[in-house]
N, CA and C atoms of all chains as a GROMACS GRO file, in nm:
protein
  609
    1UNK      N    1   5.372  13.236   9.251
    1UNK     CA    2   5.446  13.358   9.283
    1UNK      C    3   5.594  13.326   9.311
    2UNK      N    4   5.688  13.429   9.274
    2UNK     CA    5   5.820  13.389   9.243
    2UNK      C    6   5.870  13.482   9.410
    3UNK      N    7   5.867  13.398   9.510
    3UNK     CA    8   5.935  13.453   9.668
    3UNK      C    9   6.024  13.494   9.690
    4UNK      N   10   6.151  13.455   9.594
    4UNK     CA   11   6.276  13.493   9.601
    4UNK      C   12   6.285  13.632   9.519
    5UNK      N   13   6.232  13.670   9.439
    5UNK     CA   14   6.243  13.790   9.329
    5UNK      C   15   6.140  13.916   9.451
    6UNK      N   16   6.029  13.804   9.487
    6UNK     CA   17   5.957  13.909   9.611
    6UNK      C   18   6.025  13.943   9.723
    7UNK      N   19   6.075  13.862   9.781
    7UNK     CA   20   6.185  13.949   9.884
    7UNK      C   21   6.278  14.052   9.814
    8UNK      N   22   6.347  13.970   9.734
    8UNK     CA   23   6.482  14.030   9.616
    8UNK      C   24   6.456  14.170   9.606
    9UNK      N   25   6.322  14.202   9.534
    9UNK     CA   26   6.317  14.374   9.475
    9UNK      C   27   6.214  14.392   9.499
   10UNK      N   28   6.119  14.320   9.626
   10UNK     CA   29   6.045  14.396   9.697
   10UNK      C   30   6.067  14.446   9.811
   11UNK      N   31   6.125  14.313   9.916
   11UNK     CA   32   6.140  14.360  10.080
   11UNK      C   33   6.243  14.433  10.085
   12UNK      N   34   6.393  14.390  10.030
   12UNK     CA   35   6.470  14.482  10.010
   12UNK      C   36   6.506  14.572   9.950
   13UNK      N   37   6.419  14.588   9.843
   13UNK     CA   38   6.396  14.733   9.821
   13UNK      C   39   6.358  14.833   9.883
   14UNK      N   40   6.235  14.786   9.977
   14UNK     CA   41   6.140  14.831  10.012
   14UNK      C   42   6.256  14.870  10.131
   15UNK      N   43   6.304  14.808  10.214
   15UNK     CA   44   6.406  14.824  10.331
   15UNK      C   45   6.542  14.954  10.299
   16UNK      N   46   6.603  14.892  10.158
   16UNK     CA   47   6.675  15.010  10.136
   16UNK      C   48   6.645  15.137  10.119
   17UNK      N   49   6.528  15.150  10.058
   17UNK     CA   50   6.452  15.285  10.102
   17UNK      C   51   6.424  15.340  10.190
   18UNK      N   52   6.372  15.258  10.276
   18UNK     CA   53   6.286  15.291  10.420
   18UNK      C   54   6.466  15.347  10.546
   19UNK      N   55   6.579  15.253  10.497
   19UNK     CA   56   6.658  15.294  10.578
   19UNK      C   57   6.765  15.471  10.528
   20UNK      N   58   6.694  15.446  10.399
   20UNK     CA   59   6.788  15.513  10.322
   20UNK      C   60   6.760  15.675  10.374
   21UNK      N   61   6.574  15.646  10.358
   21UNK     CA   62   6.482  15.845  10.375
   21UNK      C   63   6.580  15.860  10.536
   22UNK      N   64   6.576  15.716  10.675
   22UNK     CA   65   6.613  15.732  10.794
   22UNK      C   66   6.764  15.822  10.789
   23UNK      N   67   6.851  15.722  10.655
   23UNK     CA   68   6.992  15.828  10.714
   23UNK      C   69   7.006  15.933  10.614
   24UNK      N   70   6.954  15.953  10.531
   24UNK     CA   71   6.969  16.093  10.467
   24UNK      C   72   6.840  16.200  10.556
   25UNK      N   73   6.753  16.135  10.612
   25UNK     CA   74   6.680  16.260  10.644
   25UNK      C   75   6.753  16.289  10.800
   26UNK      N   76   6.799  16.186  10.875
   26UNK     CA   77   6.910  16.277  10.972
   26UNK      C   78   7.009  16.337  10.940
   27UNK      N   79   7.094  16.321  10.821
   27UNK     CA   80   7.165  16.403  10.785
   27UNK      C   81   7.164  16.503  10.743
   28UNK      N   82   7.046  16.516  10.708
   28UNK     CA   83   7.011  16.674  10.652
   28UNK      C   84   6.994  16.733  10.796
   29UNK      N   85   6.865  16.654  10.907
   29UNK     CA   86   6.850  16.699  11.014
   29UNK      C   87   6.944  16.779  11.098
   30UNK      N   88   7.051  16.745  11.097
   30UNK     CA   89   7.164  16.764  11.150
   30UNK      C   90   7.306  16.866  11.081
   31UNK      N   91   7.213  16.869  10.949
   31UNK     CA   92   7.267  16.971  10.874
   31UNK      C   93   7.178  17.105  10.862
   32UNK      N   94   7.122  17.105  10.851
   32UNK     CA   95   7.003  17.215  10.830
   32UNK      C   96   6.961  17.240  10.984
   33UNK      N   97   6.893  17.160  11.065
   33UNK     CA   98   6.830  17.186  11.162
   33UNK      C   99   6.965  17.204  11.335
   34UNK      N  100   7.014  17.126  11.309
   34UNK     CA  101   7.135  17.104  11.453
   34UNK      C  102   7.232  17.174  11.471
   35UNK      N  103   7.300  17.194  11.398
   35UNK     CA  104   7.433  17.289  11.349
   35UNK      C  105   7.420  17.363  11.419
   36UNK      N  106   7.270  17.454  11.353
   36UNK     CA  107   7.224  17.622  11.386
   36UNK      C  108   7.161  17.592  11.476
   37UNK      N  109   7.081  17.496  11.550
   37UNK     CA  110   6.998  17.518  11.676
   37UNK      C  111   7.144  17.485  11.774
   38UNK      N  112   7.189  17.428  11.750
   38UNK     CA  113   7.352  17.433  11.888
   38UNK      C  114   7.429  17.499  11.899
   39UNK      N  115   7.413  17.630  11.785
   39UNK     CA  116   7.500  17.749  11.820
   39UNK      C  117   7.370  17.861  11.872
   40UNK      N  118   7.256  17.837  11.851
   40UNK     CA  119   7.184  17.916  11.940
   40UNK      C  120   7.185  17.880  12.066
   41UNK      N  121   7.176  17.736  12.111
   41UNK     CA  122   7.153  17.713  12.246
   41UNK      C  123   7.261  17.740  12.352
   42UNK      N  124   7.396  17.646  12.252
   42UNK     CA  125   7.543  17.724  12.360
   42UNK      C  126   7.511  17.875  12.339
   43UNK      N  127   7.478  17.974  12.293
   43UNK     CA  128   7.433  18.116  12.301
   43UNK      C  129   7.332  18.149  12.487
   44UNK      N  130   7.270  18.014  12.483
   44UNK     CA  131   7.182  18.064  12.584
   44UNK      C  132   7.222  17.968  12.676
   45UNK      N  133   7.343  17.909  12.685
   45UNK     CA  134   7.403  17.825  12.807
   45UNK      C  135   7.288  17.695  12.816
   46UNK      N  136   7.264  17.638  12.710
   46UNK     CA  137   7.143  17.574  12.693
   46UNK      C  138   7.154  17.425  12.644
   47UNK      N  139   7.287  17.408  12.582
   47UNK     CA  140   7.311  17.290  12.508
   47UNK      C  141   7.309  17.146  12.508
   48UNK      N  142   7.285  17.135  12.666
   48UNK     CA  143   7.289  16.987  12.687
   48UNK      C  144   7.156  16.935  12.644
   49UNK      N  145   7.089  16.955  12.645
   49UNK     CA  146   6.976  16.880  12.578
   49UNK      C  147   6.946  16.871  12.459
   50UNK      N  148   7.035  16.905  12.326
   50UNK     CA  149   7.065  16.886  12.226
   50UNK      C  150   7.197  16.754  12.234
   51UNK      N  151   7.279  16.778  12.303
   51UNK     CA  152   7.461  16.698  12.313
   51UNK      C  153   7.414  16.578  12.388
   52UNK      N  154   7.342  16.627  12.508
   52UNK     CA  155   7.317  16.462  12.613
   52UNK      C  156   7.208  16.369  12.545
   53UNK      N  157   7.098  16.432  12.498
   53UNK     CA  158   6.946  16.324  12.506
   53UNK      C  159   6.938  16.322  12.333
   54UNK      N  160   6.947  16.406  12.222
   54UNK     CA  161   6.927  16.456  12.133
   54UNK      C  162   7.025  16.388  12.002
   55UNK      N  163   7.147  16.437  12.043
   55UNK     CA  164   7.177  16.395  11.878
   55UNK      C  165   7.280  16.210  11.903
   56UNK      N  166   7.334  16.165  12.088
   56UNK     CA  167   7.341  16.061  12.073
   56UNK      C  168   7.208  15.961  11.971
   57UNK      N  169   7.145  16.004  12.005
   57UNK     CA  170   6.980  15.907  11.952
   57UNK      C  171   7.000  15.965  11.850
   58UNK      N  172   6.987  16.037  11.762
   58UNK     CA  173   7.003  16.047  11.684
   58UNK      C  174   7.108  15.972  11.567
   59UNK      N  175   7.286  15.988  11.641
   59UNK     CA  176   7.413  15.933  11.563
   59UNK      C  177   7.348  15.798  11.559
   60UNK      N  178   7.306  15.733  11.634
   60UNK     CA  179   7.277  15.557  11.643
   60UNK      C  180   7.216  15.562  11.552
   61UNK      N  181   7.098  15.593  11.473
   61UNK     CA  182   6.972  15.574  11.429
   61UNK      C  183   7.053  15.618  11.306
   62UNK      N  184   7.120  15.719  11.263
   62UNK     CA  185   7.211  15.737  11.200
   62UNK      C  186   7.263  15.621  11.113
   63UNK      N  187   7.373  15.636  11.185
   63UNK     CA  188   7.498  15.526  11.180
   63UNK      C  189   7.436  15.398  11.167
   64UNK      N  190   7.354  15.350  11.214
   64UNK     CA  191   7.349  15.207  11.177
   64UNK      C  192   7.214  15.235  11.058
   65UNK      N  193   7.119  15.315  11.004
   65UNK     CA  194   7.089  15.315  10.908
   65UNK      C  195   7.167  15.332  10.779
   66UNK      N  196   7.261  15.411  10.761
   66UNK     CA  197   7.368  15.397  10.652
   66UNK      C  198   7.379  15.272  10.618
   67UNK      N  199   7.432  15.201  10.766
   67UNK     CA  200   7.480  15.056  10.738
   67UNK      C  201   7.376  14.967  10.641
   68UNK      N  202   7.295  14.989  10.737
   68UNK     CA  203   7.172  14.868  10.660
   68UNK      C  204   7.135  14.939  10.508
   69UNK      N  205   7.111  15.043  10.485
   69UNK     CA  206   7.127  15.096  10.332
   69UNK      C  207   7.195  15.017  10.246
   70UNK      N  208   7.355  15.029  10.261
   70UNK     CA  209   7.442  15.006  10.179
   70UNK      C  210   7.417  14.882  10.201
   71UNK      N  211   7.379  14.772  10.315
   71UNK     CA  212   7.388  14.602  10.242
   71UNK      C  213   7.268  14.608  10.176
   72UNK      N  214   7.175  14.668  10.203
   72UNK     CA  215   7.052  14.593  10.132
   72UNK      C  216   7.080  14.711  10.028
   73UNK      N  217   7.084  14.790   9.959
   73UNK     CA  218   7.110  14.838   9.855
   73UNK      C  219   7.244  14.700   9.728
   74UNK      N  220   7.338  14.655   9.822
   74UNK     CA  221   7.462  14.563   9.761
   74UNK      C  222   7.382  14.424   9.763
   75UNK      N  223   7.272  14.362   9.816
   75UNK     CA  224   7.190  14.291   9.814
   75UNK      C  225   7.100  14.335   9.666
   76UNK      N  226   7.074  14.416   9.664
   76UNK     CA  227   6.963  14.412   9.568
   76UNK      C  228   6.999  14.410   9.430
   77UNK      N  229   7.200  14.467   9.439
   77UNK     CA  230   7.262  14.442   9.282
   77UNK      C  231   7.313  14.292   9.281
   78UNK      N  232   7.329  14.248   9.420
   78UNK     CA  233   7.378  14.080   9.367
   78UNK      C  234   7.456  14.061   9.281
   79UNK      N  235   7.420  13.984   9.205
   79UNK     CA  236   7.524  13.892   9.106
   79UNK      C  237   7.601  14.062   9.031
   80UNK      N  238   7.526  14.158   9.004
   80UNK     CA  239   7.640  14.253   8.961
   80UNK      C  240   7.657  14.365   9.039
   81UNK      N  241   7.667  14.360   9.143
   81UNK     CA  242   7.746  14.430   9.232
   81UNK      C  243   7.867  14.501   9.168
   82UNK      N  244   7.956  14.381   9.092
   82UNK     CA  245   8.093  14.423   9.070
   82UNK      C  246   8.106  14.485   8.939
   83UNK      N  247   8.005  14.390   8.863
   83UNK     CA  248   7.988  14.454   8.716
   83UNK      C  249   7.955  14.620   8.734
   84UNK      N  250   7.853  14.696   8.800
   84UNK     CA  251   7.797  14.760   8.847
   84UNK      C  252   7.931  14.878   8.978
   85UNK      N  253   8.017  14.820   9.032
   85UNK     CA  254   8.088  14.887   9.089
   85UNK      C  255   8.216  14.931   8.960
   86UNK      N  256   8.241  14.842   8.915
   86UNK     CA  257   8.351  14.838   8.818
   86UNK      C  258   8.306  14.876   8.672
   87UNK      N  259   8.192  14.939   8.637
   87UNK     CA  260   8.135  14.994   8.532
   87UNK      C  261   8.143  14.914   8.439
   88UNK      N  262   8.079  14.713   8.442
   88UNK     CA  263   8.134  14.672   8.381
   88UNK      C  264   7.989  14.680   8.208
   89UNK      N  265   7.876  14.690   8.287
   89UNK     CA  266   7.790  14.732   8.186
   89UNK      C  267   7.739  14.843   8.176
   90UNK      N  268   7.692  14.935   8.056
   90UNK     CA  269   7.667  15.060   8.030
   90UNK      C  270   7.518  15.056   8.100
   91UNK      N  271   7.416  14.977   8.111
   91UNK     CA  272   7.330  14.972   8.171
   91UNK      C  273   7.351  14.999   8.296
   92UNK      N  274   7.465  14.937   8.374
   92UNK     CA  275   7.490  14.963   8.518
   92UNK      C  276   7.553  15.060   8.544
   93UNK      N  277   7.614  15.156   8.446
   93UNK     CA  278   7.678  15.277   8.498
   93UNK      C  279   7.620  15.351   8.579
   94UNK      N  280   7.506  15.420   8.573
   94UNK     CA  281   7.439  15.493   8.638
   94UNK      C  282   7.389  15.471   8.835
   95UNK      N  283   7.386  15.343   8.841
   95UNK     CA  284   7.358  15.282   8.945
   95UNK      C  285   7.506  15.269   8.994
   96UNK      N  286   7.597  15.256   8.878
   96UNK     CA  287   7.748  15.183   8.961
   96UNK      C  288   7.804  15.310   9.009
   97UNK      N  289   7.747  15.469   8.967
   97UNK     CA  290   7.803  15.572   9.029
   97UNK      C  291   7.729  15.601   9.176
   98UNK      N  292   7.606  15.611   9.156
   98UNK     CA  293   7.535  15.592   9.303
   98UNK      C  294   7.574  15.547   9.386
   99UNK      N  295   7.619  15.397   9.364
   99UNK     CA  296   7.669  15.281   9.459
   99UNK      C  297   7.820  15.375   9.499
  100UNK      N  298   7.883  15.378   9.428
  100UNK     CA  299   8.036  15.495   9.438
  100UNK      C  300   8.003  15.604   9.530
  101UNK      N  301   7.901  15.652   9.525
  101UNK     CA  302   7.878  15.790   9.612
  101UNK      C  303   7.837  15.764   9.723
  102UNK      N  304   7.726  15.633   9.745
  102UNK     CA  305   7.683  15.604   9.886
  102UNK      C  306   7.789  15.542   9.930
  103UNK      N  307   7.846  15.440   9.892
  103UNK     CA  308   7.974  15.372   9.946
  103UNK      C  309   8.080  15.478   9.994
  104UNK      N  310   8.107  15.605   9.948
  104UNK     CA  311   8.182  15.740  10.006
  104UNK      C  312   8.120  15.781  10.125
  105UNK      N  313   7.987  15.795  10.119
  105UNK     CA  314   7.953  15.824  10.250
  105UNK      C  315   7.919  15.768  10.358
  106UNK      N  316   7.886  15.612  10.294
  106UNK     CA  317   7.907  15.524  10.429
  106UNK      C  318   8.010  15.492  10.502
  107UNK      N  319   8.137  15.499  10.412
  107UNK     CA  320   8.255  15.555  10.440
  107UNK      C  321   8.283  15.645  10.572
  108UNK      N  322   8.265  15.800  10.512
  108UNK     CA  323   8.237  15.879  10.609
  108UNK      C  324   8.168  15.890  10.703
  109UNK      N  325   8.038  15.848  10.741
  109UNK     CA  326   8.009  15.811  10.865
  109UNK      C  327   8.042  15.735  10.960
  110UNK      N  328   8.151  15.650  10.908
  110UNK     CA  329   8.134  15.515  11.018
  110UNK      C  330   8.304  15.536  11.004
  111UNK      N  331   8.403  15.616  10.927
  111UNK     CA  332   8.513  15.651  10.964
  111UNK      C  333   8.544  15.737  10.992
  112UNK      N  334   8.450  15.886  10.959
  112UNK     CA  335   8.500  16.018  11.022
  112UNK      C  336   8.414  16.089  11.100
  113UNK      N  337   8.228  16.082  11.033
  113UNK     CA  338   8.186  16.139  11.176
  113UNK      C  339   8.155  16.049  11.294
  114UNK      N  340   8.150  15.942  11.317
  114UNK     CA  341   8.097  15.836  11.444
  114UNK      C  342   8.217  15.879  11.544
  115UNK      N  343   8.324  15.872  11.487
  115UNK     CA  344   8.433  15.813  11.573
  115UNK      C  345   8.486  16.003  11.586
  116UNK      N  346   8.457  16.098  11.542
  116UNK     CA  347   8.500  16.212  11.580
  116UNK      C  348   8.378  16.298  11.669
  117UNK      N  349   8.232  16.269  11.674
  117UNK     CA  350   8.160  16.265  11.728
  117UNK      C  351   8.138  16.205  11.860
  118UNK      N  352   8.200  16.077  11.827
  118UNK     CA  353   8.232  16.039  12.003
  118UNK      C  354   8.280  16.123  12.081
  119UNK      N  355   8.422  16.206  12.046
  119UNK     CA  356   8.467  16.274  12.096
  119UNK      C  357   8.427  16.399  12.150
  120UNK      N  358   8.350  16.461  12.057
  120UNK     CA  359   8.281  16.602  12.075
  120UNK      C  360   8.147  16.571  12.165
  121UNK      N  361   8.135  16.450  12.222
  121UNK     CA  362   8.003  16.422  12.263
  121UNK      C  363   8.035  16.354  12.423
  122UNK      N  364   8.182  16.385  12.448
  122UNK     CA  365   8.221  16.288  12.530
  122UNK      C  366   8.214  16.183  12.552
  123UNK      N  367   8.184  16.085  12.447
  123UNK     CA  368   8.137  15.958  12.468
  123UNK      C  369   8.291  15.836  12.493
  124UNK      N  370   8.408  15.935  12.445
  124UNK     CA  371   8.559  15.873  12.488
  124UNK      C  372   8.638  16.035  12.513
  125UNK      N  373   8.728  15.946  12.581
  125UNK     CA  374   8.813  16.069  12.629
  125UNK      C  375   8.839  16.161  12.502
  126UNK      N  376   8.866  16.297  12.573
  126UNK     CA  377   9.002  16.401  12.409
  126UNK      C  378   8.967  16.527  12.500
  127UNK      N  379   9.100  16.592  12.480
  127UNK     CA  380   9.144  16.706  12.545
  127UNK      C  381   9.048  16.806  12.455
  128UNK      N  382   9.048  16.920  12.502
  128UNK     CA  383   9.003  17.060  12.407
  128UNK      C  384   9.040  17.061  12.302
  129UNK      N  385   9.205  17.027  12.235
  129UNK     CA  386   9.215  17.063  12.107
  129UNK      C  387   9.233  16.956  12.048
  130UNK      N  388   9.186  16.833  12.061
  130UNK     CA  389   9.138  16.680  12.012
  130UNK      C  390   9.007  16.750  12.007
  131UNK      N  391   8.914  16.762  12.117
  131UNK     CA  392   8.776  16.777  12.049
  131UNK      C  393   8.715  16.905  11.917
  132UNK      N  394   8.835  16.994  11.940
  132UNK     CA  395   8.829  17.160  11.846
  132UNK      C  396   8.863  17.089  11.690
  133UNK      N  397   8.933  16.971  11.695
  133UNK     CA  398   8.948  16.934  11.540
  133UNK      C  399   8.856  16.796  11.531
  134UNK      N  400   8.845  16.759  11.588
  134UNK     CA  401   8.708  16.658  11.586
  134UNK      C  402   8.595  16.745  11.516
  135UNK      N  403   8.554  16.810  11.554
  135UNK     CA  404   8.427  16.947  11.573
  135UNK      C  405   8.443  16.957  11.375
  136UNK      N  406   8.596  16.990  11.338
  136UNK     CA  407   8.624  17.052  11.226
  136UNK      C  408   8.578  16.894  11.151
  137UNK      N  409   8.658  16.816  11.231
  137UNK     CA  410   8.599  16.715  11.101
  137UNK      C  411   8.518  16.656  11.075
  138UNK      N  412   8.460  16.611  11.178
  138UNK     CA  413   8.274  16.560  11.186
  138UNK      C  414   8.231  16.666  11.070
  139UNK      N  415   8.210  16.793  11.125
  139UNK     CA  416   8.175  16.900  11.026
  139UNK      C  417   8.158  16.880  10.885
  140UNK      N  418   8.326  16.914  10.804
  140UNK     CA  419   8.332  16.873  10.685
  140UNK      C  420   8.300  16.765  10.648
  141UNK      N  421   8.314  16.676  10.702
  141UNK     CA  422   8.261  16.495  10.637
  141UNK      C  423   8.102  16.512  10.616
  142UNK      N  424   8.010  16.546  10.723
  142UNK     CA  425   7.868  16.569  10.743
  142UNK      C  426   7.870  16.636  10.586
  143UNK      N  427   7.948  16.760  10.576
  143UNK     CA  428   7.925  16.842  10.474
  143UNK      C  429   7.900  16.780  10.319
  144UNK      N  430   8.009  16.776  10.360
  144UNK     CA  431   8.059  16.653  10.194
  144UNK      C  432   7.932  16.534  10.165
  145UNK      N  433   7.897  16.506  10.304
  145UNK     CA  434   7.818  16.381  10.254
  145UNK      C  435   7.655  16.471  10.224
  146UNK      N  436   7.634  16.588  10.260
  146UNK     CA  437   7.490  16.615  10.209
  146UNK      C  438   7.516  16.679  10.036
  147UNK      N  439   7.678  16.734  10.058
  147UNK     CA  440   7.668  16.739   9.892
  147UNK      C  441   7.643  16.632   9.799
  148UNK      N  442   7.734  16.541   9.848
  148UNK     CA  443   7.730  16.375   9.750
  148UNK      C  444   7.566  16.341   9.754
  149UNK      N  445   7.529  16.360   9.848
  149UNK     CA  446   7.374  16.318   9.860
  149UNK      C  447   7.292  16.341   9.754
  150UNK      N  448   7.304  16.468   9.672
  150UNK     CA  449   7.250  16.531   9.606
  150UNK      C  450   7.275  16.428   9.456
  151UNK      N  451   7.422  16.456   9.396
  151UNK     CA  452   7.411  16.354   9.294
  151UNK      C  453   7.377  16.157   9.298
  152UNK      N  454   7.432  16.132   9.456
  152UNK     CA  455   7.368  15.999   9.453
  152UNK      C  456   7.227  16.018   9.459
  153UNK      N  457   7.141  16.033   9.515
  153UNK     CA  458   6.984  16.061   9.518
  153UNK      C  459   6.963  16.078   9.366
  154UNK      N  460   7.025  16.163   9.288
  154UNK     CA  461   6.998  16.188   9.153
  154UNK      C  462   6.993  16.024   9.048
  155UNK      N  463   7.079  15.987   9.085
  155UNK     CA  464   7.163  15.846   9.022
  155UNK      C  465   7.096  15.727   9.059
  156UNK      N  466   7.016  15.706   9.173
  156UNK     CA  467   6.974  15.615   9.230
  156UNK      C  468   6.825  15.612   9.166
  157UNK      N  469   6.754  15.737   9.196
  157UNK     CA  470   6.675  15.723   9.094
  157UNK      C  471   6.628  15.785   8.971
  158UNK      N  472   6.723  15.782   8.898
  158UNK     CA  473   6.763  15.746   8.796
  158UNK      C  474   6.802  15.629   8.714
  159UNK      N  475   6.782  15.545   8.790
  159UNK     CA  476   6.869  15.420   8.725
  159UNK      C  477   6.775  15.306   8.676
  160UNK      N  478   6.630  15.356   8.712
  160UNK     CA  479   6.575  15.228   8.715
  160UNK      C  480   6.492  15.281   8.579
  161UNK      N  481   6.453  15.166   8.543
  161UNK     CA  482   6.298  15.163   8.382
  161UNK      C  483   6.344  15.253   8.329
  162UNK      N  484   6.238  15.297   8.314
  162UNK     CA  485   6.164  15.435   8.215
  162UNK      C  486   6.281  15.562   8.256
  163UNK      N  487   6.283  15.517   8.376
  163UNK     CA  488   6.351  15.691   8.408
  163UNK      C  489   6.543  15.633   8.358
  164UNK      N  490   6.548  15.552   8.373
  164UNK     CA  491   6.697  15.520   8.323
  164UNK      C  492   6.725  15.517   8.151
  165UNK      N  493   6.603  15.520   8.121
  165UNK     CA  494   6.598  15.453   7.948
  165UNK      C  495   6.565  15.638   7.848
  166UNK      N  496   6.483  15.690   7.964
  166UNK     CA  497   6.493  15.855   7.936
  166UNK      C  498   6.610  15.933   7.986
  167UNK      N  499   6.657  15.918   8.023
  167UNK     CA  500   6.801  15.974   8.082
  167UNK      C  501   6.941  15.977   8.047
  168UNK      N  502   6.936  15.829   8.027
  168UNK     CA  503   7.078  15.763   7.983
  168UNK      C  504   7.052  15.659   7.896
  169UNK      N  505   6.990  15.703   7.748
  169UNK     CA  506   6.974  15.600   7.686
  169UNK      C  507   7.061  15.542   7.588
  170UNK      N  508   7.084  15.448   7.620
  170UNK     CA  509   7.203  15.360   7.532
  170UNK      C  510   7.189  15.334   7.382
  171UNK      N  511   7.322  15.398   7.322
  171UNK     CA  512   7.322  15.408   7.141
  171UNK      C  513   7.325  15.231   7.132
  172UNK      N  514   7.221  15.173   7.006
  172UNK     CA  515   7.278  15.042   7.031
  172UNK      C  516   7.338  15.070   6.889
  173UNK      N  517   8.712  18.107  10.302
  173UNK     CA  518   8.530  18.022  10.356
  173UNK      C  519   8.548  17.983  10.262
  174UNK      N  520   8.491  17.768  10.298
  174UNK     CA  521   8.503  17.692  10.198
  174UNK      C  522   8.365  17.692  10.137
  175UNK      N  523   8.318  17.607  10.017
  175UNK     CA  524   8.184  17.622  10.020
  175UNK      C  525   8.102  17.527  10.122
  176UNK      N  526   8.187  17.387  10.154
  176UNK     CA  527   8.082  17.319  10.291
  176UNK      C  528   8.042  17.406  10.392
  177UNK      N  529   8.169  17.526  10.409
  177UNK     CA  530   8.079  17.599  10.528
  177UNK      C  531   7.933  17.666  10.526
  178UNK      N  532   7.895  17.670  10.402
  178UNK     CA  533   7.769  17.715  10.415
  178UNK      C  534   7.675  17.598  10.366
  179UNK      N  535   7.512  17.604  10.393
  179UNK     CA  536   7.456  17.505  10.327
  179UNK      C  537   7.432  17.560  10.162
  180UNK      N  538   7.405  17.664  10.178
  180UNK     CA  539   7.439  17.707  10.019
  180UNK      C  540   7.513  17.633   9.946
  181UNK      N  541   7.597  17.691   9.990
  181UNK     CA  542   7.791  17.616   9.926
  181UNK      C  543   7.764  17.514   9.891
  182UNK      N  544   7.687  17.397  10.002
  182UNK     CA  545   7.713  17.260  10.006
  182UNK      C  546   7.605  17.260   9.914
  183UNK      N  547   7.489  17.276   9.919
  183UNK     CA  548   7.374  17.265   9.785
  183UNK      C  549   7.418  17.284   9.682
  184UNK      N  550   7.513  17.385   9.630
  184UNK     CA  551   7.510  17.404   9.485
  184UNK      C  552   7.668  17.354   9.473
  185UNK      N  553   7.727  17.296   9.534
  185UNK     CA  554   7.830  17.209   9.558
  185UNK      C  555   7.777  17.065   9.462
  186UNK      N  556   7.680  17.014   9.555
  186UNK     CA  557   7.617  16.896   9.491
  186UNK      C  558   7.540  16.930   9.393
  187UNK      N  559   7.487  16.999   9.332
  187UNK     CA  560   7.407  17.028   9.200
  187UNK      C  561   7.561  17.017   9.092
  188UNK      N  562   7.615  17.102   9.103
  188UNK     CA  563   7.712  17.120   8.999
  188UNK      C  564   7.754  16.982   9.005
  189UNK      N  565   7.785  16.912   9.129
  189UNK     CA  566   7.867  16.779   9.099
  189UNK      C  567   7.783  16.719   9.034
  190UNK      N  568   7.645  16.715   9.068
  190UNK     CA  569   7.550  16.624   8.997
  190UNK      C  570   7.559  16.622   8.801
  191UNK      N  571   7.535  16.765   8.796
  191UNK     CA  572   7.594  16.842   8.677
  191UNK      C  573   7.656  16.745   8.578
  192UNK      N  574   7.800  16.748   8.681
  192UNK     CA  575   7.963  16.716   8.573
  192UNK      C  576   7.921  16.573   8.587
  193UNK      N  577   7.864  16.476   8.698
  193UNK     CA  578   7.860  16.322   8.710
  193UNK      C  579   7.761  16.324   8.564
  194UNK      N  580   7.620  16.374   8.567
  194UNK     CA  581   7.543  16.353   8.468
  194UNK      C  582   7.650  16.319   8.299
  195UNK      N  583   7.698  16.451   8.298
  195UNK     CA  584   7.746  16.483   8.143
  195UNK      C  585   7.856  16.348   8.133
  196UNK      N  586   7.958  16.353   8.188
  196UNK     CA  587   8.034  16.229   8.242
  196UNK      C  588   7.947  16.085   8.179
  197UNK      N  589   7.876  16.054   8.260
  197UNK     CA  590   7.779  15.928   8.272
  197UNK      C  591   7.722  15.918   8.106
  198UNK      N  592   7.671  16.034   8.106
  198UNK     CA  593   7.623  16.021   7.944
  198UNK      C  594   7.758  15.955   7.818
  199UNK      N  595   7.847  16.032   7.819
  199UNK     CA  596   7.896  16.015   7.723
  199UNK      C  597   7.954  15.913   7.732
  200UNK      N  598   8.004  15.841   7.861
  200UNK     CA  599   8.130  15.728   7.846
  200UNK      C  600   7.970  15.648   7.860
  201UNK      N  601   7.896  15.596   7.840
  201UNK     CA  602   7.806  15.502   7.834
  201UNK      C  603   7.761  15.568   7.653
  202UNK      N  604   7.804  15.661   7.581
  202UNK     CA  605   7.782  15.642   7.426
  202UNK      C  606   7.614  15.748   7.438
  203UNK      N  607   7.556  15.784   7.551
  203UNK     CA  608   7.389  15.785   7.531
  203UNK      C  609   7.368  15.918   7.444
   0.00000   0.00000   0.00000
């Protein structure tokens, strides 16, 4: 049995997935489900148990799943990572746009909502109208990244066997 | 109202992008 190919595009496969459902399914969580349950609850003077216990545990579990995504996803292209970022084979296009879209939103989490979320969460100082544009931009970034979600998810799997060879099949 | 402000918006935000990436992807790869 070949151990290195079994870790290679089993464990870390198996890992980039497993972290991947973790930060796209809080992001949806938090798109679909949080948004609208924290404008009902500030409605009922209710909110801290969404802001204090709730979505800190949540941003962590978050935020550092993205992370581990994107290495073990950049682990699993290895040697063409770059070929693959830089569209250098037509085979890798499809995957090298994925990689482009998650790399945007790992981006955005760990440069626009973590660090504007701190703020809205009190976790560092900011006056009212530091936290009123924090609010705006956590927001849109969150936003953007469940749109991108949609065509990376598409692209990712898409890229592999059968489903890459029916999809995007190369004129030889 | 942008379309992120709604989840609508943002759903068919990402479909269409998916859309233009697809057609895109096809042709500059020749498929």
């Amino acid at each position: 049995m070949d151990w290195g190919a079994f870790v290679h595009y089993g464990l870390v496969r198996w890992l980039h997935i497993g972290a991947g459902v973790m930060w796209i399914g809080l992001l949806y969580y938090f798109n679909f489900v949080q948004v609208a349950a924290l404008k009902a609850a500030q409605a009922d003077n209710n909110a801290a148990g969404i802001t204090k216990h709730v979505a800190p545990r949540a941003l962590l579990f978050f935020r550092w799943a993205a992370l581990v995504t994107w290495l073990a996803g950049a682990t699993i292209l290895g040697n063409h990572l770059f070929e693959a970022l830089f569209f250098q084979q037509k085979a890798l296009v499809p995957i090298g746009v994925g990689a482009w879209l998650g790399t945007i939103m790992l981006f955005n989490v760990w440069a626009l909502i973590w660090p504007n979320q701190k703020k809205i969460l009190g976790l560092v100082q900011a006056s009212d109208e530091e936290k009123g544009k924090a609010r705006r931009t956590a927001f849109l970034a969150s936003r953007l990244n469940v749109a991108l979600s949609i065509p990376m998810l598409f692209f990712m799997v898409a890229s592999g066997g059968i489903f890459r060879t029916a999809l995007f099949p190369i004129a030889s | 109202m942008k379309p992120l402000d709604s989840l609508w918006g943002t759903v068919i935000t990402g479909l269409v992008l998916t859309l233009i990436l697809y057609v895109i992807v096809r042709a500059a790869i020749g498929a």
